[in-house]
N, CA, C and O atoms as a MOPAC input file, in Angstrom:
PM7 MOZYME 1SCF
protein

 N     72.15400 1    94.28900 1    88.67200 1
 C     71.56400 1    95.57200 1    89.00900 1
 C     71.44500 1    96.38000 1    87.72000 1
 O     72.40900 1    96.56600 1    86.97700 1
 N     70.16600 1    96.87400 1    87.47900 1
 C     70.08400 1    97.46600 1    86.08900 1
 C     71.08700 1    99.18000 1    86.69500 1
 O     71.41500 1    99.52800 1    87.82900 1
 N     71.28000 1    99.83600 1    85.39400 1
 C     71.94000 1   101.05400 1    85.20600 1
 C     70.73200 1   102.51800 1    85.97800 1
 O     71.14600 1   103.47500 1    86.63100 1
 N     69.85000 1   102.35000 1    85.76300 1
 C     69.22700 1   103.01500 1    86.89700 1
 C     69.46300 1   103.25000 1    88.34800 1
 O     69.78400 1   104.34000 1    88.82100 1
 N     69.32800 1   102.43100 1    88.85100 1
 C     69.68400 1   101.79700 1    90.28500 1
 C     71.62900 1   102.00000 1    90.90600 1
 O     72.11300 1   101.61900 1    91.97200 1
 N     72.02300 1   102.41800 1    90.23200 1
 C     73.61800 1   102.37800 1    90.25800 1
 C     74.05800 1   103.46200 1    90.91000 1
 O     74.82300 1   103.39500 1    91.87200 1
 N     73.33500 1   105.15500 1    90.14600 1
 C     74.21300 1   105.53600 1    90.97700 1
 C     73.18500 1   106.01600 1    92.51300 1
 O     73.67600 1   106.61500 1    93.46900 1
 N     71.99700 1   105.66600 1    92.44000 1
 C     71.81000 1   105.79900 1    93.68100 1
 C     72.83400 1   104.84800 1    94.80400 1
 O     73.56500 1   105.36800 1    95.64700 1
 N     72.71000 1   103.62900 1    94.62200 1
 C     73.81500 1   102.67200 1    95.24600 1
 C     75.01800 1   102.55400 1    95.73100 1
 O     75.54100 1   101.82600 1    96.57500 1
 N     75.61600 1   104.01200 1    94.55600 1
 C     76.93000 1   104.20600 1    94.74300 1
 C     76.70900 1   105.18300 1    95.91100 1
 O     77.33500 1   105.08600 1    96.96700 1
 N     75.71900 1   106.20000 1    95.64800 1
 C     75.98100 1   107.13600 1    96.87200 1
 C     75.34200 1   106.63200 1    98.07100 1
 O     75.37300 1   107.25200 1    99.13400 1
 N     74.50800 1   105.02200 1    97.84700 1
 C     74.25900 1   104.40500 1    99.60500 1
 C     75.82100 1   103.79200 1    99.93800 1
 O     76.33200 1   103.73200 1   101.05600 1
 N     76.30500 1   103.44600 1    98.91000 1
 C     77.49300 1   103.02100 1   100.01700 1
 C     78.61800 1   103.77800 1   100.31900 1
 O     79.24900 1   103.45500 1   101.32600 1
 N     79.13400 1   105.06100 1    99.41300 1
 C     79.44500 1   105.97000 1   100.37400 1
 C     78.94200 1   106.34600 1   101.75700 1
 O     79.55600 1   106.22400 1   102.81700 1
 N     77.78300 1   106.80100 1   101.57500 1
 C     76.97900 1   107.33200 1   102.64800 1
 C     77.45100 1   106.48800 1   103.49200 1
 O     77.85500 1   107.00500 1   104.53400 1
 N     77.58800 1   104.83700 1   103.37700 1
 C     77.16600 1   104.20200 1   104.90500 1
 C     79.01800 1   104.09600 1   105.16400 1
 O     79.45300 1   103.92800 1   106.30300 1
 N     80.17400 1   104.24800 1   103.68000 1
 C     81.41000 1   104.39500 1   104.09900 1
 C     81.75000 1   105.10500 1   105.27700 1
 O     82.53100 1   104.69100 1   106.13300 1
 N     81.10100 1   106.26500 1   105.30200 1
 C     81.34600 1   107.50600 1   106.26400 1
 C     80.50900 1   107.78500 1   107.22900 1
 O     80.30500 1   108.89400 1   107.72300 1
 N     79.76200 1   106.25100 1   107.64800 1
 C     78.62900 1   106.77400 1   108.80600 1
 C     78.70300 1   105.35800 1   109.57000 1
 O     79.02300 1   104.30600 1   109.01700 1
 N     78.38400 1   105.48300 1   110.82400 1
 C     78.26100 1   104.49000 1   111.79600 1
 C     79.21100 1   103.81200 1   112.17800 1
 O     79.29800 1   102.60000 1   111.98500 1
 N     79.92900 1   104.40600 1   112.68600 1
 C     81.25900 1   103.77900 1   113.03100 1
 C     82.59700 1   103.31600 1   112.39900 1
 O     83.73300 1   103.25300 1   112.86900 1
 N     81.99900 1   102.96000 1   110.95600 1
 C     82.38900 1   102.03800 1   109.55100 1
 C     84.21700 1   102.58200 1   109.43200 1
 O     85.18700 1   101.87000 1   109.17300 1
 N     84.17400 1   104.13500 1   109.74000 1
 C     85.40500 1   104.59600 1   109.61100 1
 C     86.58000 1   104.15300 1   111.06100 1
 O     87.74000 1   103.74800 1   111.12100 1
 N     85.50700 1   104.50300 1   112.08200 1
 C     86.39800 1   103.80700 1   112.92900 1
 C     86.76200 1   102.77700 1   113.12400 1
 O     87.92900 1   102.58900 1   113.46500 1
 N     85.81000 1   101.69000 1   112.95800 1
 C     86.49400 1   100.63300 1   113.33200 1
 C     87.77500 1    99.71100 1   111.85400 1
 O     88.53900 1    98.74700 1   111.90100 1
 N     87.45200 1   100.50000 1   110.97600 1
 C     88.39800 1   100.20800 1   109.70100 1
 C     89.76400 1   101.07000 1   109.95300 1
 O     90.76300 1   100.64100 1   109.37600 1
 N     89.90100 1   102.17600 1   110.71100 1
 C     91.21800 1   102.35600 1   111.16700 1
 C     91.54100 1   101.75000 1   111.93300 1
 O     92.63100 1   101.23200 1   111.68900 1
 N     90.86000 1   101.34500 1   113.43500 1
 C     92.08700 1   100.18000 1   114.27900 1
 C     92.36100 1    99.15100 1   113.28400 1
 O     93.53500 1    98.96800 1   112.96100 1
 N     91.07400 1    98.18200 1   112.55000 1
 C     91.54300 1    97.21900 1   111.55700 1
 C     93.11200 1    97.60500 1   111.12300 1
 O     94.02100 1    97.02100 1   111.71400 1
 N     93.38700 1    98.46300 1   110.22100 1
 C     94.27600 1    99.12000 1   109.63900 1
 C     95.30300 1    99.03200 1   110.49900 1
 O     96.32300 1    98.37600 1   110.28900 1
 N     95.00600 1    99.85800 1   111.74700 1
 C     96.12300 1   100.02100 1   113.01500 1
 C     96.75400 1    98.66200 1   113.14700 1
 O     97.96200 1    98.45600 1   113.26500 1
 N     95.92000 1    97.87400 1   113.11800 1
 C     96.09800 1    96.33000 1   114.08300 1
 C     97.29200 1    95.86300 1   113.00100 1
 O     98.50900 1    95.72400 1   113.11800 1
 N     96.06500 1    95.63600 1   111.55500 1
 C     96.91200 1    94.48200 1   110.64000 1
 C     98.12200 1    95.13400 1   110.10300 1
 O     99.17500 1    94.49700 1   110.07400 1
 N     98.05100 1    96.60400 1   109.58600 1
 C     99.30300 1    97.03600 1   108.95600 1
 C    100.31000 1    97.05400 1   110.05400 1
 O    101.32600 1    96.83000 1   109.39500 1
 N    100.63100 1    97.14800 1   111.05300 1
 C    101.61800 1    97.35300 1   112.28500 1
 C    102.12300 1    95.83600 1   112.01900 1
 O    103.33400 1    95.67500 1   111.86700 1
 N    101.36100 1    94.84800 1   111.96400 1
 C    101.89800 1    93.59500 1   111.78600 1
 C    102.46200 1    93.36900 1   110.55200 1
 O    103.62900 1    92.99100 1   110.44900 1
 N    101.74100 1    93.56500 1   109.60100 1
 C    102.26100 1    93.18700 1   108.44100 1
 C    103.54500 1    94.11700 1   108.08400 1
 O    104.51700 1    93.68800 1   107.46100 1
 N    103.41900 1    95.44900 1   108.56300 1
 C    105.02900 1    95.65700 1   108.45300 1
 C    106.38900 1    95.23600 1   109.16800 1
 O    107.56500 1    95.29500 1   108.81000 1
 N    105.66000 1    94.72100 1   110.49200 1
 C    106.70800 1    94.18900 1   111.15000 1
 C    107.24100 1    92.83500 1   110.24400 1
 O    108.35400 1    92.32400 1   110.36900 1
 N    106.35900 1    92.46000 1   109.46700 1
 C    106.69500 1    90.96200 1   108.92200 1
 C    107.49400 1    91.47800 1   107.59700 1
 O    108.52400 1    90.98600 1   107.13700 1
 N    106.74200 1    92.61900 1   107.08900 1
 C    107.71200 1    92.94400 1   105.80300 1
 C    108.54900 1    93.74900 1   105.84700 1
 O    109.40100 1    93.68400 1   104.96100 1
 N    108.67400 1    94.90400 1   106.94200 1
 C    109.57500 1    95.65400 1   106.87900 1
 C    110.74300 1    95.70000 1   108.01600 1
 O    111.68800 1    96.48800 1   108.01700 1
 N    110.43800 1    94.54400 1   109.12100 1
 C    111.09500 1    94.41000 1   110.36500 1
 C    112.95000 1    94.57500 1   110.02300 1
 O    113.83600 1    94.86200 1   110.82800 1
 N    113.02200 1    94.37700 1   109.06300 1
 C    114.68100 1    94.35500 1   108.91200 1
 C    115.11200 1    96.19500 1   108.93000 1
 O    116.01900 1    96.77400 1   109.52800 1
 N    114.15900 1    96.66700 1   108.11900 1
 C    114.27000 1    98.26400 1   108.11600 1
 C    113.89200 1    98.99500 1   109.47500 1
 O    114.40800 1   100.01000 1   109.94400 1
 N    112.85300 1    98.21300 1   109.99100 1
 C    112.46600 1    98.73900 1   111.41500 1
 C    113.48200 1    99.19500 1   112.18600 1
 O    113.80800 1   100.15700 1   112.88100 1
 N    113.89300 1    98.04400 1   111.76500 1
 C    115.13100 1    97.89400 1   113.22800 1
 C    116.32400 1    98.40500 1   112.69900 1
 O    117.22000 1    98.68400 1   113.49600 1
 N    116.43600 1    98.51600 1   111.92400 1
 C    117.76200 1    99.63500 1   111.54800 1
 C    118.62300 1    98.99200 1   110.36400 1
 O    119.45800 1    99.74800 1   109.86800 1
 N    118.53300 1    97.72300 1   109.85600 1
 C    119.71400 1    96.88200 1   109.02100 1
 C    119.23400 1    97.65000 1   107.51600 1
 O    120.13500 1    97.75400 1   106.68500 1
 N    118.02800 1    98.12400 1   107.18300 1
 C    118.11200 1    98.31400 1   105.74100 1
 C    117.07700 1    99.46500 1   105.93900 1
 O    116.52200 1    99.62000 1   107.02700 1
 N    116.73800 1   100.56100 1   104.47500 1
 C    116.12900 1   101.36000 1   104.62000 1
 C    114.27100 1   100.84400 1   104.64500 1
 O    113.72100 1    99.76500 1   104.42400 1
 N    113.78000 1   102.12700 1   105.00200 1
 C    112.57600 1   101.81200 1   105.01200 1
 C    111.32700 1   102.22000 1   103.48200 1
 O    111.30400 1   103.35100 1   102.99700 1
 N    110.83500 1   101.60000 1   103.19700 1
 C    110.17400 1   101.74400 1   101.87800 1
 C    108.73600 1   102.46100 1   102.34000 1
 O    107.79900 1   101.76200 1   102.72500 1
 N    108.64600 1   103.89000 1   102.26800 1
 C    107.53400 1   104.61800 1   102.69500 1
 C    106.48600 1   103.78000 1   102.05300 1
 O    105.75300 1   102.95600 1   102.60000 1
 N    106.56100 1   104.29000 1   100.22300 1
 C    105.60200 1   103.78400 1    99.94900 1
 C    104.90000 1   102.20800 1   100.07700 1
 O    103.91400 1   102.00000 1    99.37000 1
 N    105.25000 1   101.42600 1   100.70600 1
 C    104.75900 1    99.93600 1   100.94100 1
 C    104.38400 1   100.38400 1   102.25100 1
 O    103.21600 1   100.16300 1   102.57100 1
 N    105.26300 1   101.07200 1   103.22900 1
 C    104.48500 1   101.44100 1   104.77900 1
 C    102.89700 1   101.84400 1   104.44200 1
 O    101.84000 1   101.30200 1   104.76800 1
 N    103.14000 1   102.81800 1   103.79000 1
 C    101.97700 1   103.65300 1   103.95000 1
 C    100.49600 1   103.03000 1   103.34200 1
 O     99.37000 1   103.27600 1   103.77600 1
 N    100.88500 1   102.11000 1   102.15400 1
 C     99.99100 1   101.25100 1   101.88800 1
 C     99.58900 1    99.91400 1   102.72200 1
 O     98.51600 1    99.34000 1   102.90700 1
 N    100.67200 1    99.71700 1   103.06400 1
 C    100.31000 1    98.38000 1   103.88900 1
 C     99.32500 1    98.66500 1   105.29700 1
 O     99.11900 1    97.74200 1   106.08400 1
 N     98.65300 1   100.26100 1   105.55200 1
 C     97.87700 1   100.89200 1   106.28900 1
 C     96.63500 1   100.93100 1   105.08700 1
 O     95.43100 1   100.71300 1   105.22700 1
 N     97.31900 1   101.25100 1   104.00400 1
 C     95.99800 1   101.39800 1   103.49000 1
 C     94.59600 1   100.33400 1   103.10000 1
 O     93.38400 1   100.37000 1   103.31400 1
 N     95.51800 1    99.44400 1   102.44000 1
 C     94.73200 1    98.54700 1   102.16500 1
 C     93.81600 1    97.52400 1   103.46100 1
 O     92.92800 1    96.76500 1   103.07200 1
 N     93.95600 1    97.56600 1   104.08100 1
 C     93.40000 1    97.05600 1   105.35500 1
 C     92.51600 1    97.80200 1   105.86300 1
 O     91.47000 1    97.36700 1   106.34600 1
 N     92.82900 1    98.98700 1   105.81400 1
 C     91.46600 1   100.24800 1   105.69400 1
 C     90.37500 1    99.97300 1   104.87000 1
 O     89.18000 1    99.99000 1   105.16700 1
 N     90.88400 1    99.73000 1   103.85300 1
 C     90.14100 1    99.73400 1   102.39700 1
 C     89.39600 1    98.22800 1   102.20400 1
 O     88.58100 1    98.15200 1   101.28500 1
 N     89.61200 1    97.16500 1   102.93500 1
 C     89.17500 1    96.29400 1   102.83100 1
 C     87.84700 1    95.93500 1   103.62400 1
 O     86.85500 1    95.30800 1   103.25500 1
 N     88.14500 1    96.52000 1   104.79200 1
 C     87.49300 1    96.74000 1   105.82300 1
 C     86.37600 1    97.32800 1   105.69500 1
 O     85.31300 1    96.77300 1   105.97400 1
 N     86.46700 1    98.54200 1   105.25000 1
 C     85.56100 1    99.97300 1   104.80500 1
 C     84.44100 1    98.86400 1   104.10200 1
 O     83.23300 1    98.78600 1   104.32900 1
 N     85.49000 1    97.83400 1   102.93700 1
 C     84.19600 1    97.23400 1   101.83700 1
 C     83.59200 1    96.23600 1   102.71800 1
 O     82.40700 1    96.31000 1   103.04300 1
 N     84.22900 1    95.47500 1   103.04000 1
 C     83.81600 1    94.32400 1   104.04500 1
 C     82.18900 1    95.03400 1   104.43700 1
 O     81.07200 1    94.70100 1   104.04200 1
 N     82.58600 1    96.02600 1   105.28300 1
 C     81.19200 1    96.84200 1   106.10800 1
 C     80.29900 1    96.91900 1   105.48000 1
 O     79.25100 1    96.35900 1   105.80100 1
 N     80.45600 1    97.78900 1   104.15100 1
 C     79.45600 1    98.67700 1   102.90800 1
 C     78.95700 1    97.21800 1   102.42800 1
 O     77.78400 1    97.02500 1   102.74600 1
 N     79.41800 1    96.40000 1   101.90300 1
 C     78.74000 1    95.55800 1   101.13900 1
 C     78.08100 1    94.84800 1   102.45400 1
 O     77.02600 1    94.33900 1   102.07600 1
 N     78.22800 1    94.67200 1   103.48400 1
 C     77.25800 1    93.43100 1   104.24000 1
 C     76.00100 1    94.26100 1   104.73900 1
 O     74.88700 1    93.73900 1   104.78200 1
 N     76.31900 1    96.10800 1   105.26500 1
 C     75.45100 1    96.88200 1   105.07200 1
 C     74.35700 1    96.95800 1   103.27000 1
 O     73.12600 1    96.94200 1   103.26700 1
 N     74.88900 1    97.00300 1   102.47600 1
 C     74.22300 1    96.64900 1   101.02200 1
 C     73.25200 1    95.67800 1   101.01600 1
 O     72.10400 1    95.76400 1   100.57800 1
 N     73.88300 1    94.61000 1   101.61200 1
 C     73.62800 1    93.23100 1   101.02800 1
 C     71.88000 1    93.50300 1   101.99600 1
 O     70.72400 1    93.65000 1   101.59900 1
 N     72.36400 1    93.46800 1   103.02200 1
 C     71.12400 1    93.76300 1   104.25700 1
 C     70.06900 1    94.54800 1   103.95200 1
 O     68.93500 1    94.37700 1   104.39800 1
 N     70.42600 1    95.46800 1   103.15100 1
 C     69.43500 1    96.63600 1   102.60500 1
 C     68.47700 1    95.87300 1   101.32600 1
 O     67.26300 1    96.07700 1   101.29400 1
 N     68.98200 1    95.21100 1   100.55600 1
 C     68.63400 1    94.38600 1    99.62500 1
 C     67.67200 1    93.47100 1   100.16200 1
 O     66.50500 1    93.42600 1    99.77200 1
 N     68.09300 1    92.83700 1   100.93800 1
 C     67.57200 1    91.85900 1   101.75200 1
 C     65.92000 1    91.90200 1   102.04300 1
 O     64.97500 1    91.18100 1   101.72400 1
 N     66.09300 1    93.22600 1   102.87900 1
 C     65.17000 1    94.05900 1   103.47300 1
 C     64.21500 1    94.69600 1   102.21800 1
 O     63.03900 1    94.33000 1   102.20600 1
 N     64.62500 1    95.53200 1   101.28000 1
 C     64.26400 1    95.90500 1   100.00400 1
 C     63.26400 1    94.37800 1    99.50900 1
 O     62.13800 1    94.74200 1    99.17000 1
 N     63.38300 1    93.35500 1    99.44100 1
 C     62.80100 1    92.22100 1    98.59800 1
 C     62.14200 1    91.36700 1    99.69800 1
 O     61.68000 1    90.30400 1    99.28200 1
 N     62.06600 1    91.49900 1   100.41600 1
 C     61.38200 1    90.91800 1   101.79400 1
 C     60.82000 1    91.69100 1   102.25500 1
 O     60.21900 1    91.47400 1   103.30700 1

């Protein structure tokens, strides 16, 4: 992608970050996988034997958000491209 074209791009995939559902369905994602994955990493603290490590909780929500969010934007991108040259 030449340097022209960039930051329009950047602000299509914001735009589509924060539109069409993209946010919701990347929080249950989030909901679903981080609830698990802390039970797998933090289940000993859960349950009371050791403390709990906020910061890994709070990320282990995040990144699953964040993956998600891209997952969307880029297959939305990719489609636009698609469409753009066809």
């Amino acid at each position: 992608m030449n340097d022209a074209r960039r930051p329009a791009t950047l602000r299509l995939a914001c735009r589509y970050a924060l539109a069409d559902g993209i946010p919701r369905r990347s929080f249950y994602l989030a909901i679903v996988v981080g609830t698990i994955l802390n039970l797998i990493n933090q289940g000993d603290a859960i349950f009371g034997s050791a403390s709990i490590n906020w910061l890994k909780l709070l990320l282990t929500y995040v990144v699953p958000y964040l993956v998600g969010t891209y997952g969307a934007v880029s297959y939305r991108l990719s489609q636009k491209r698609g469409n753009d040259t066809g």
